[in-house]
Backbone and ligand atoms as CSV (ligand in chain L), in Angstrom:
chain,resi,resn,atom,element,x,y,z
A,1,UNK,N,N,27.113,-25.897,5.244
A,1,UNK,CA,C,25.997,-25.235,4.575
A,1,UNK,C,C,25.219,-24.416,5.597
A,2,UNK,N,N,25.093,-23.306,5.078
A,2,UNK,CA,C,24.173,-22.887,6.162
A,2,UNK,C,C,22.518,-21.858,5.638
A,3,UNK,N,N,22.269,-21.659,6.507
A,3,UNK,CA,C,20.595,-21.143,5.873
A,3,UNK,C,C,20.039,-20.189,6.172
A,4,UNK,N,N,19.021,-19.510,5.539
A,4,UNK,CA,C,19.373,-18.395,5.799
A,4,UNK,C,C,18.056,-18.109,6.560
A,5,UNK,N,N,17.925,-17.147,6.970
A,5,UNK,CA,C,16.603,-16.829,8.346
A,5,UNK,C,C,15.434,-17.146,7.361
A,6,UNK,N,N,13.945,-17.977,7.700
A,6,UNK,CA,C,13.170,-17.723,6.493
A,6,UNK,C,C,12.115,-16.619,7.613
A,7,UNK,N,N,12.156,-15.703,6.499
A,7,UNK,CA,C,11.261,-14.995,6.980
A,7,UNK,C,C,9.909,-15.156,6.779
A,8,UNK,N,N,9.173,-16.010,5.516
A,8,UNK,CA,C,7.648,-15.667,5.282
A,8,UNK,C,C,7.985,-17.094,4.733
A,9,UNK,N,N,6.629,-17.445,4.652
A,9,UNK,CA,C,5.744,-19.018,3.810
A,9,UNK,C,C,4.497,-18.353,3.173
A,10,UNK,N,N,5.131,-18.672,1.719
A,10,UNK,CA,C,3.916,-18.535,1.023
A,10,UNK,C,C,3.285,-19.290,0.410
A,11,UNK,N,N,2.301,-19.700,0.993
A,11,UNK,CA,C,1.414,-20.950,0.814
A,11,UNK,C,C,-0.300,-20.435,0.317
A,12,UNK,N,N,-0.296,-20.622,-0.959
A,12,UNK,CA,C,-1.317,-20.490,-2.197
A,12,UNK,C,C,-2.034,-21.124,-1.147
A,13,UNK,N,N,-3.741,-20.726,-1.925
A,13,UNK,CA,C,-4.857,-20.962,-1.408
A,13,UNK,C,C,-4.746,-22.445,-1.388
A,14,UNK,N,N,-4.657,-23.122,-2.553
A,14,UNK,CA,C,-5.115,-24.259,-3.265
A,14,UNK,C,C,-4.326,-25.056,-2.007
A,15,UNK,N,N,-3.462,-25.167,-1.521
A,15,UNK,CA,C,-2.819,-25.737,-0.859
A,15,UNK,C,C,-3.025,-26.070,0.952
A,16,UNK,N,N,-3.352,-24.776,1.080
A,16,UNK,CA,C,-3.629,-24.334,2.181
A,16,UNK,C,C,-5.249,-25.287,2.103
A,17,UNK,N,N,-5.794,-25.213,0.941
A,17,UNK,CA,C,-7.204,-25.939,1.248
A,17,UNK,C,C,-6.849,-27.683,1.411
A,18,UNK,N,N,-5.791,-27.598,0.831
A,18,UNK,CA,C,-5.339,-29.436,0.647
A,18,UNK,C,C,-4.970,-29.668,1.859
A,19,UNK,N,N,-4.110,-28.727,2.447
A,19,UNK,CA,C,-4.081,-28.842,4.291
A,19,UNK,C,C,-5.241,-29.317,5.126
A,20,UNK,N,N,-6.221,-28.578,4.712
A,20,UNK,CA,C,-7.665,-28.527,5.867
A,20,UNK,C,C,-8.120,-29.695,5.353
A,21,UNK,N,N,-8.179,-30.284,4.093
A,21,UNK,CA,C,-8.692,-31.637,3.818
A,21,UNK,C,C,-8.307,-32.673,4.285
A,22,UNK,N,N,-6.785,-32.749,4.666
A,22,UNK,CA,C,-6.105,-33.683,4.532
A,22,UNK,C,C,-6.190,-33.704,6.449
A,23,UNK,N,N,-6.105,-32.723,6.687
A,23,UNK,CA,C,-6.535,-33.175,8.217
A,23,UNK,C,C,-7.544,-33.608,8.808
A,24,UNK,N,N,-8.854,-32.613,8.113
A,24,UNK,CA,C,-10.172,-33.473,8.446
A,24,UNK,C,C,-10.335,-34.836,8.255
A,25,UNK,N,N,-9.834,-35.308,6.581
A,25,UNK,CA,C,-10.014,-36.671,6.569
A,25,UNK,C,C,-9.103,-37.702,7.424
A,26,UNK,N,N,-8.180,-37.287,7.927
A,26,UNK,CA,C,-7.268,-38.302,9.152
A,26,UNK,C,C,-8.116,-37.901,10.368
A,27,UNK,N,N,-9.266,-36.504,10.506
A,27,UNK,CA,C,-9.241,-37.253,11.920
A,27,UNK,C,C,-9.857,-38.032,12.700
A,28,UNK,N,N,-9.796,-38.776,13.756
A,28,UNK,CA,C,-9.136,-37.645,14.925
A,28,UNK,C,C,-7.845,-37.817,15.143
A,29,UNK,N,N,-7.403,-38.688,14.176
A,29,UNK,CA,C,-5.766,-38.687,13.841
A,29,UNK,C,C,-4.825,-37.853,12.640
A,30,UNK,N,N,-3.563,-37.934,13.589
A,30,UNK,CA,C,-2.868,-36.825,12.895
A,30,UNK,C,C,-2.566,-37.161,11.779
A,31,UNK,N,N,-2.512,-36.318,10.547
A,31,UNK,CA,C,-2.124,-36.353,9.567
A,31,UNK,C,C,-0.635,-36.061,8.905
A,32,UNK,N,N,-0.103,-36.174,7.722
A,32,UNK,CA,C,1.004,-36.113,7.815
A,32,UNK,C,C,1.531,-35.652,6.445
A,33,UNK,N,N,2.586,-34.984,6.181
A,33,UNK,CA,C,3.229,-35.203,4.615
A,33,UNK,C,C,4.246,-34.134,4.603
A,34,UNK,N,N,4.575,-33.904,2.912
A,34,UNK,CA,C,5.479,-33.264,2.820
A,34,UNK,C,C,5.531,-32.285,1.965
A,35,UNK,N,N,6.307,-30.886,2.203
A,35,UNK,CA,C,6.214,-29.700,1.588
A,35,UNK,C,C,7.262,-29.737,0.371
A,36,UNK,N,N,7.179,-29.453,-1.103
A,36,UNK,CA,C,7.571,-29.196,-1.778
A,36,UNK,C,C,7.776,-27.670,-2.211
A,37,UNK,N,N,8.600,-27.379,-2.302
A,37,UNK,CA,C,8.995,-25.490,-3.064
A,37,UNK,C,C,10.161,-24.965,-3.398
A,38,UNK,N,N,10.326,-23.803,-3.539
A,38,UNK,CA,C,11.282,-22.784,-3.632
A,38,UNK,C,C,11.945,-21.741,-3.075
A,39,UNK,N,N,12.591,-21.501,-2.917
A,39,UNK,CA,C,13.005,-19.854,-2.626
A,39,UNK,C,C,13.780,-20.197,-1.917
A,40,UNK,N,N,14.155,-18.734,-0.658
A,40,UNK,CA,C,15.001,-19.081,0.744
A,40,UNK,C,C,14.602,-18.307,1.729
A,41,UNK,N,N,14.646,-17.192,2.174
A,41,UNK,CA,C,14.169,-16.417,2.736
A,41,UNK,C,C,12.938,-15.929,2.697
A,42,UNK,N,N,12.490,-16.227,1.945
A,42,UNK,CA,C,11.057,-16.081,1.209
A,42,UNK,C,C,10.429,-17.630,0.661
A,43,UNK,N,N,9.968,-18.363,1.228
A,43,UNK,CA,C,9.713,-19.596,0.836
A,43,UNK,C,C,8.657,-19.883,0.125
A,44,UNK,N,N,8.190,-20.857,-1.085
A,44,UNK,CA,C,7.143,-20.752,-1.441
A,44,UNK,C,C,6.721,-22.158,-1.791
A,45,UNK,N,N,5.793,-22.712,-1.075
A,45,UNK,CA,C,4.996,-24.197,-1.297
A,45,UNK,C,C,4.340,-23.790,-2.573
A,46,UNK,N,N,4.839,-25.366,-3.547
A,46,UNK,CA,C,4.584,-25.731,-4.711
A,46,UNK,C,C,3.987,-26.949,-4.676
A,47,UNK,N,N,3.822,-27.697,-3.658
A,47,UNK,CA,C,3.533,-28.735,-3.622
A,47,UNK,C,C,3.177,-29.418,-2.507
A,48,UNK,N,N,1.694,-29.963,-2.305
A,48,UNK,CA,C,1.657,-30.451,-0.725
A,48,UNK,C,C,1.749,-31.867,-1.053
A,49,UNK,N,N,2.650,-33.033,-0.674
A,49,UNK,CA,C,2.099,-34.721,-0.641
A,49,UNK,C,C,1.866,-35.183,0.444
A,50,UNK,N,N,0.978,-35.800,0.652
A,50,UNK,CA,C,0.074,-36.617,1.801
A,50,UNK,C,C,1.263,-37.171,1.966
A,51,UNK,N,N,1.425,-37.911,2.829
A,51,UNK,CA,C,1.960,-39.447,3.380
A,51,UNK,C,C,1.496,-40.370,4.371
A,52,UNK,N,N,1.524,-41.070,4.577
A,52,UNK,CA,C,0.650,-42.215,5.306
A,52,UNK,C,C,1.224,-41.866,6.724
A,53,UNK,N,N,0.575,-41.681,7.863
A,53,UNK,CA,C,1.297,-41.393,8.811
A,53,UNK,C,C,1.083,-42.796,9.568
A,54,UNK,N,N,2.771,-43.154,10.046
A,54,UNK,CA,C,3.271,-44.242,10.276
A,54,UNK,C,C,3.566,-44.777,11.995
A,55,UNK,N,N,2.862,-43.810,12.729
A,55,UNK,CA,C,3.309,-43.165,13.885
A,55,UNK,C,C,2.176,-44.746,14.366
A,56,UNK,N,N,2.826,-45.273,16.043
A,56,UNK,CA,C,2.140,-46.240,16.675
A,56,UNK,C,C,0.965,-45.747,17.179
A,57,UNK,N,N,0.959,-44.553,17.823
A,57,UNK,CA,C,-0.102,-43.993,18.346
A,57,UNK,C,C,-0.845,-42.742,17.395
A,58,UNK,N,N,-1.156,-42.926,15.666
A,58,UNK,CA,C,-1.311,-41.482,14.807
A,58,UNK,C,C,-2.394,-40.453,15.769
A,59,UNK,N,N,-2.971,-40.723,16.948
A,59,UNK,CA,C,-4.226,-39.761,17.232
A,59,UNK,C,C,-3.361,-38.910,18.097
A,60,UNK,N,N,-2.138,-38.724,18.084
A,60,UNK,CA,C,-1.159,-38.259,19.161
A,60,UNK,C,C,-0.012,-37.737,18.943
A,61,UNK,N,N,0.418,-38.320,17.507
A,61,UNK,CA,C,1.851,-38.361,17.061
A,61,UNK,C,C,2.045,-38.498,15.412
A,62,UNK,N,N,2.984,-38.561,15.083
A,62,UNK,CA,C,2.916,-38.460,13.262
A,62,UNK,C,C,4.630,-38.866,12.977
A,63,UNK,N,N,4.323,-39.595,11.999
A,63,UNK,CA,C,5.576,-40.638,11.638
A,63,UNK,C,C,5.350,-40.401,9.792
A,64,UNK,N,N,6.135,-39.881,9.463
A,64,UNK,CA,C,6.331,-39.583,7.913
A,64,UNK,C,C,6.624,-41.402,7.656
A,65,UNK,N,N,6.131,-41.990,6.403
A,65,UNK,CA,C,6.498,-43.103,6.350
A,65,UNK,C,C,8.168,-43.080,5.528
A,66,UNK,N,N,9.019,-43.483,6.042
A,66,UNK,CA,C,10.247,-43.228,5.561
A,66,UNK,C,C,10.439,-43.612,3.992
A,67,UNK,N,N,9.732,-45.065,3.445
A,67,UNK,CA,C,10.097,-45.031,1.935
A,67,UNK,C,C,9.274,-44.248,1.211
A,68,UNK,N,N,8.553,-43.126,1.435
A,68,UNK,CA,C,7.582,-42.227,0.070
A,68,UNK,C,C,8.502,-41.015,1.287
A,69,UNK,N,N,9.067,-40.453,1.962
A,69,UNK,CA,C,10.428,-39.617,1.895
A,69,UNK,C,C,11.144,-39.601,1.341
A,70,UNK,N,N,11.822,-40.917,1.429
A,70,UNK,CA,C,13.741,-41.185,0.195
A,70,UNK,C,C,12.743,-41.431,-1.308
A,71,UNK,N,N,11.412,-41.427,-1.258
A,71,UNK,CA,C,11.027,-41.680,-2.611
A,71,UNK,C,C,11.027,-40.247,-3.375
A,72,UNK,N,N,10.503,-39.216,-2.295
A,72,UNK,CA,C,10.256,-38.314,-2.849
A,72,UNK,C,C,11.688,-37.394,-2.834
A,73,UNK,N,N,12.359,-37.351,-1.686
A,73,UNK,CA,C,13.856,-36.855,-1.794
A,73,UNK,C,C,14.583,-37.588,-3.782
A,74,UNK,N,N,14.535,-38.379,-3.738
A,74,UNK,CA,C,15.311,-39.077,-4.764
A,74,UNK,C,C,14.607,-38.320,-6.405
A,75,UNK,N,N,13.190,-38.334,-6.444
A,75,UNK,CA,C,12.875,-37.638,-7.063
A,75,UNK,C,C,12.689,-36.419,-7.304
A,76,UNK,N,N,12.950,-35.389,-6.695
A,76,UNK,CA,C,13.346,-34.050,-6.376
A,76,UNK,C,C,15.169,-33.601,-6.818
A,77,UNK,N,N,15.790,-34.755,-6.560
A,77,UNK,CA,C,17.358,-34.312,-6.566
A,77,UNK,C,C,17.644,-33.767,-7.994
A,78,UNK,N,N,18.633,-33.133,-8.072
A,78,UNK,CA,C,18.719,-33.104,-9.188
A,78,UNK,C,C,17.720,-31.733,-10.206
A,79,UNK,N,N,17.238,-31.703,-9.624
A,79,UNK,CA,C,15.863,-30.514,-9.633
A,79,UNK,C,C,16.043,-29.359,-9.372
A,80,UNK,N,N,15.052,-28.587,-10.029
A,80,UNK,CA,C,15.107,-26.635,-8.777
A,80,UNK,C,C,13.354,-27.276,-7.773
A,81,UNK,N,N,13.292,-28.321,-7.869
A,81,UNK,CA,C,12.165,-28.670,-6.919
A,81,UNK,C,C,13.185,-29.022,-5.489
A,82,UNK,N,N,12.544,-28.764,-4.353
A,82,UNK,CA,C,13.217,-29.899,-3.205
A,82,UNK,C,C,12.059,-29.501,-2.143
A,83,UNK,N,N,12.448,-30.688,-1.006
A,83,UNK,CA,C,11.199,-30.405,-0.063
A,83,UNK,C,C,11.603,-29.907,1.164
A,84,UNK,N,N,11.039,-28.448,1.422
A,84,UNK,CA,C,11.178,-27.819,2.035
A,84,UNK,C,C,11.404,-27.832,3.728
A,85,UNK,N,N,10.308,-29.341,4.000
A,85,UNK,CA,C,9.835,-29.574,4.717
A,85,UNK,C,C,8.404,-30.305,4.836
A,86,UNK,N,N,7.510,-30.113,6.410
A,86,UNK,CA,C,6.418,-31.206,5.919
A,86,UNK,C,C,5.057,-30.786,7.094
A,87,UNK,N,N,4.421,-31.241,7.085
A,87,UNK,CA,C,2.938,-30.721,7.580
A,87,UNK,C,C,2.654,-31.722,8.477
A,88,UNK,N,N,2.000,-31.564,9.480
A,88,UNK,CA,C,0.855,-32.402,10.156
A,88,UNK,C,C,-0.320,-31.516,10.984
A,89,UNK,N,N,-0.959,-32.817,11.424
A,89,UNK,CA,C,-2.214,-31.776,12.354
A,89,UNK,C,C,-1.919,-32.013,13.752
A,90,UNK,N,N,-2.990,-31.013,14.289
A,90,UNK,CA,C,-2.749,-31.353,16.033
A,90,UNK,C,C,-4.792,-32.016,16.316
A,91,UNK,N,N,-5.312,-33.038,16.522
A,91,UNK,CA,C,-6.490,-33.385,16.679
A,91,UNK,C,C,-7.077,-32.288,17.723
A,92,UNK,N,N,-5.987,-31.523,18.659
A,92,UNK,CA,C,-6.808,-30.818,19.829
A,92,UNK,C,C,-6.967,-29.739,19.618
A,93,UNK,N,N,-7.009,-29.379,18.342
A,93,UNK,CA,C,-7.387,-27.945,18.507
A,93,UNK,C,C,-6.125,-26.862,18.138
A,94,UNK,N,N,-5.075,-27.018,18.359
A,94,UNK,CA,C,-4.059,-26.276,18.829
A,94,UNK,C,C,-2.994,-25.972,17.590
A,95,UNK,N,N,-2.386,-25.500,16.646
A,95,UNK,CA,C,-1.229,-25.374,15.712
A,95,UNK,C,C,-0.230,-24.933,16.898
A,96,UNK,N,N,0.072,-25.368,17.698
A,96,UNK,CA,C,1.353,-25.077,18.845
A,96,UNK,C,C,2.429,-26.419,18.710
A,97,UNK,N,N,3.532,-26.715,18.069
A,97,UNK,CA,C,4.579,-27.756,18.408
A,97,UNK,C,C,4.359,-28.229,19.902
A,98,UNK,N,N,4.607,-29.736,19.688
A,98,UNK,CA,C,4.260,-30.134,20.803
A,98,UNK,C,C,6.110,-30.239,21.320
A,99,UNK,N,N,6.351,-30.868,22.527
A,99,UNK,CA,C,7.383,-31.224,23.121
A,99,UNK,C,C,7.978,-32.856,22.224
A,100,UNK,N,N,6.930,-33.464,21.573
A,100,UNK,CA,C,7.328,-34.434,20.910
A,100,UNK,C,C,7.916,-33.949,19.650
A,101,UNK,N,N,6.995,-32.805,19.496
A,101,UNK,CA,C,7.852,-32.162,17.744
A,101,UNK,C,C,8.830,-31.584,18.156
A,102,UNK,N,N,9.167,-30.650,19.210
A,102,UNK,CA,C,10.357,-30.591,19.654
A,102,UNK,C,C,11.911,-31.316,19.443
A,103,UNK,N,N,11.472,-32.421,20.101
A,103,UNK,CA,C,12.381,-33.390,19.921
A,103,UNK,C,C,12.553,-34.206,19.072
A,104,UNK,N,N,11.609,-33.754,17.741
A,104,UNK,CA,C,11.752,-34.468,16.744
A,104,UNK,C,C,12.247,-33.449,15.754
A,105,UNK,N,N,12.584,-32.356,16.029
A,105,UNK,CA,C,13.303,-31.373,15.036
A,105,UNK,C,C,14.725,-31.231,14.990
A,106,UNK,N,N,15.040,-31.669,14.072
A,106,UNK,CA,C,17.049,-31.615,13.848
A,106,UNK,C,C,17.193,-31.014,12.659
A,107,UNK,N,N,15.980,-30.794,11.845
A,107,UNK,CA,C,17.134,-30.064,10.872
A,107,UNK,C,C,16.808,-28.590,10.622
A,108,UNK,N,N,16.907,-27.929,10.974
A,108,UNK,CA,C,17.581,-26.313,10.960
A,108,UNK,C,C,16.628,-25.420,9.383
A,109,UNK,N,N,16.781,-26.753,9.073
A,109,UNK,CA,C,16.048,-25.892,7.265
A,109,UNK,C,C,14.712,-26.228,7.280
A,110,UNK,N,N,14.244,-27.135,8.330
A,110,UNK,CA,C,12.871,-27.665,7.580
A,110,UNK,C,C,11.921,-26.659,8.238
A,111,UNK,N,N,11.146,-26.499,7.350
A,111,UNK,CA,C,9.587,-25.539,7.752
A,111,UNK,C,C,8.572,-26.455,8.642
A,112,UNK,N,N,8.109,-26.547,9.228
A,112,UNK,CA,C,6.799,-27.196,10.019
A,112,UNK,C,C,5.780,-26.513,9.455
A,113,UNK,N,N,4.738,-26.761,9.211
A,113,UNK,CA,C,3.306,-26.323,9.012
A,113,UNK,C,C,2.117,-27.231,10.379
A,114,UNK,N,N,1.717,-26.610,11.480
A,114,UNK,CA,C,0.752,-27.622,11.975
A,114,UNK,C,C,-0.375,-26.993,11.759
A,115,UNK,N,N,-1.380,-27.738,11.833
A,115,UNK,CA,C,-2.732,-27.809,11.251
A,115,UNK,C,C,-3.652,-28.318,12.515
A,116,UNK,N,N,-3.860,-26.924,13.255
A,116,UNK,CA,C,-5.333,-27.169,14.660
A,116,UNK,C,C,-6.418,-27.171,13.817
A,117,UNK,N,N,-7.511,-28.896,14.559
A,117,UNK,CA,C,-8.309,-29.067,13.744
A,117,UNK,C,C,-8.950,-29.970,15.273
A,118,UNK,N,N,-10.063,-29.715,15.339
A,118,UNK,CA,C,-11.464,-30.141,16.102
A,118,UNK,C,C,-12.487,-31.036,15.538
A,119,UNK,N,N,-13.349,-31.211,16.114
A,119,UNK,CA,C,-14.217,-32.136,15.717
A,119,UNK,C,C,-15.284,-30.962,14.614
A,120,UNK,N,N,-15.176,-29.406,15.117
A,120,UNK,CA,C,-15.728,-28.862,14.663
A,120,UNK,C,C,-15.199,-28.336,13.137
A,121,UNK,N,N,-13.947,-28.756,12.795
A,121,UNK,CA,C,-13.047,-28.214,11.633
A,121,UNK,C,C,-11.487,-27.634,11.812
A,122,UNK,N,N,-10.874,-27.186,10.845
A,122,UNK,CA,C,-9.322,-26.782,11.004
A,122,UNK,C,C,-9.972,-25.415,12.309
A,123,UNK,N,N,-8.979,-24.880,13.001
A,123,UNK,CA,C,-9.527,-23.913,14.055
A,123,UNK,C,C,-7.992,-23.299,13.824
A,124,UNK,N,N,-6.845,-23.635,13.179
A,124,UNK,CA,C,-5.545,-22.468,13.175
A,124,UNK,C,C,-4.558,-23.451,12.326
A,125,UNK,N,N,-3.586,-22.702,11.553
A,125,UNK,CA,C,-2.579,-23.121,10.535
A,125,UNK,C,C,-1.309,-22.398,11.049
A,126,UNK,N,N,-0.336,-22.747,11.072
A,126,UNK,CA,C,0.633,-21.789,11.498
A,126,UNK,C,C,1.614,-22.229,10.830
A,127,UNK,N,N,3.254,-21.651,10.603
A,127,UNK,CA,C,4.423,-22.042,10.462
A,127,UNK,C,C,5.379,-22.134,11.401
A,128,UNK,N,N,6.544,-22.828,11.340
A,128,UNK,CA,C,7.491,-22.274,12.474
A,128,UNK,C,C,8.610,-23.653,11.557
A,129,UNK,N,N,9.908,-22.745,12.485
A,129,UNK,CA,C,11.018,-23.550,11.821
A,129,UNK,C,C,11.860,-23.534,13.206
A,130,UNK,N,N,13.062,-24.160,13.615
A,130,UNK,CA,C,13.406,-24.637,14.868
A,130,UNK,C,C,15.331,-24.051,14.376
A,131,UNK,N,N,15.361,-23.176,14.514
A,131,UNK,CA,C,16.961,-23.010,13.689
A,131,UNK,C,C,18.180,-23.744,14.421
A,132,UNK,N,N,18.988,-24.341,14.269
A,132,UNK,CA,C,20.064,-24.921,14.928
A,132,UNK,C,C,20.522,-24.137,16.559
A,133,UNK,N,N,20.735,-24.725,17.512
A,133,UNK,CA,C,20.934,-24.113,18.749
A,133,UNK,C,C,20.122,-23.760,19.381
A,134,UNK,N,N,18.663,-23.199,18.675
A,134,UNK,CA,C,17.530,-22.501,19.137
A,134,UNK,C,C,16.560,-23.894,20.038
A,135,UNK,N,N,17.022,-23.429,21.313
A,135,UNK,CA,C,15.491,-24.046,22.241
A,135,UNK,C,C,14.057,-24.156,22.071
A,136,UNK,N,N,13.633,-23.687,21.076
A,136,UNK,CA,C,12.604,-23.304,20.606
A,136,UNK,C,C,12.107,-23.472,19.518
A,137,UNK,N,N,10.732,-23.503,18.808
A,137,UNK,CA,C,10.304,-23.102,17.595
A,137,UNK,C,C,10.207,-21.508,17.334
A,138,UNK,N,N,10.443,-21.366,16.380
A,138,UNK,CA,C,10.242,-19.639,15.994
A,138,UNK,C,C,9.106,-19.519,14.827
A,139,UNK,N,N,8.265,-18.906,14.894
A,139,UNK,CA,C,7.017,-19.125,14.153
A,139,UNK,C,C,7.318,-18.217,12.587
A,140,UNK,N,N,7.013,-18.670,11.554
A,140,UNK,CA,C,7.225,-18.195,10.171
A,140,UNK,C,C,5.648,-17.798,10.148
A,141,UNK,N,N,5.631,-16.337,9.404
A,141,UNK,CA,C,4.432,-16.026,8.967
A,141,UNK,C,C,3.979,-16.358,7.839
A,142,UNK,N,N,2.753,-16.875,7.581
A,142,UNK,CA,C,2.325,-17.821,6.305
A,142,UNK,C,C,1.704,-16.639,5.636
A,143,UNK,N,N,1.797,-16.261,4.216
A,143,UNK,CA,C,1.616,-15.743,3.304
A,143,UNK,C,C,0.527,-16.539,2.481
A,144,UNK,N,N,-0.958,-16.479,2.678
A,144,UNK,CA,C,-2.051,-16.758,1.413
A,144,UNK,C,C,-1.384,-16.474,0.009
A,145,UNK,N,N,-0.265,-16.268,-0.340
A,145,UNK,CA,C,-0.081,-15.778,-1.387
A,145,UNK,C,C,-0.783,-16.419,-3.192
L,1,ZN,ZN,ZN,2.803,-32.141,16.507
């Protein structure tokens, strides 16, 4: 299977505001969940779900809790819904992948959304997706759409 370049994330207001909530209220810990949508090259969030972030250290790190994943994978199958991918915050300020998200990226299709957020509020939202082979994150431009 293979995938195709995504060029844009279009992520509705409403959503984008469920982002900034969902980080403020975890912090000064990271928050966590998962992207629901459509499209391919053109991607479009339909759906943000929280998830409990499961991580030992959450003010640092972010751990999707694995049974509300296969819960939500299982309920999606079968569907023109599926999840695109998944969100967290950075407590310092920063929407930059860390070296831990780095090494926590294997799959080629999933979108990242991070969410820089301060004591003072969200401070940057970004996208990026990690394509197979690529050393790197490559940043997706997010569409208010
Ligand atoms: Zn991170």
């Amino acid at each position: 299977m293979t995938h195709p370049m995504i060029e844009v994330l279009h992520l509705p207001v409403s959503h984008i505001e469920a982002l900034r909530e969902a980080a403020a209220a975890a912090y000064p810990d990271e928050c966590c969940g998962l992207l629901v949508g459509e499209g391919a090259a053109a991607l479009t969030v339909t759906e943000v779900i929280p998830v409990l972030n499961v991580a030992e250290t959450p003010e640092r790190a972010f751990a999707i809790d694995p049974q509300k994943q296969f819960d939500v994978l299982r309920a999606t199958r079968g569907t023109d819904r599926r999840v695109i991918g998944h969100y967290h915050s950075h407590p310092n300020g920063h929407a930059i992948p860390s070296a831990r998200d780095l090494a926590m990226a294997h799959d080629p299709a999933a979108v990242w959304v991070v969410v820089g957020i301060t004591a003072g509020g969200v401070s940057e939202m970004r996208a990026f997706v990690c394509p197979a082979g690529a050393p790197a994150f490559v940043e997706v431009p997010i569409d208010a759409g």
